[in-house]
N, C-alpha and C positions, 0 to 999 in steps of 0.2 A: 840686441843679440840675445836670442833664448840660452837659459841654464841648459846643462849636456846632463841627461839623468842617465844614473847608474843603471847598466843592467839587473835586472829584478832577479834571473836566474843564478848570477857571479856573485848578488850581494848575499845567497844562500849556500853557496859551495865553499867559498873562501874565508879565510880569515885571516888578518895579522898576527904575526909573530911580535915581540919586543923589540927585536935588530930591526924592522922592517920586512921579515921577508914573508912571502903568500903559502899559507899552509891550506893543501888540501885531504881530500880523501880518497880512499880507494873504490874505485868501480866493481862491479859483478860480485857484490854481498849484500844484496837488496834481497834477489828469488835464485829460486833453481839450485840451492844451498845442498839439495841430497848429493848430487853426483861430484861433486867439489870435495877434497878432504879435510881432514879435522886439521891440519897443515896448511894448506893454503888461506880457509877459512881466516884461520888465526891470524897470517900475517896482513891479509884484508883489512885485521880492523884498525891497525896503528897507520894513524897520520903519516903526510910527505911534504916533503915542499913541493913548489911548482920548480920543472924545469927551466934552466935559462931561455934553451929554444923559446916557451911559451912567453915566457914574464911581460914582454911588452904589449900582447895578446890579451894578457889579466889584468893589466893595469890599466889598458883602453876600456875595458866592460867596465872598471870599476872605478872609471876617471879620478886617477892618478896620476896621469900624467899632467 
């Protein structure tokens, strides 16, 4: 039986927390930053966790289960 390798892309977007849970980041503050406000920007840049919908979606990329 082959080893199940991690997604390459989910071992770059996520990380653990200490409790265990999956923190991510926020989308659309990469470009296109002019028409966007000094507001949204901002809240763009603090970390989230993953939702539960997702969780077992994140944990398959990143074999954990």
């Amino acid at each position: 039986m082959p080893k199940i390798k991690t997604n390459s892309g989910a071992k770059k977007r996520f990380t653990l927390t200490g409790t265990g849970k999956i923190k991510r980041k926020h989308a659309f503050h990469s470009h296109i930053l002019t028409k966007k406000t000094k507001k949204a920007k901002r809240n763009l840049v603090h970390s989230g966790l993953v939702d539960n919908a997702n969780i077992n979606q994140v944990k398959e990329l990143l074999c954990m289960k």
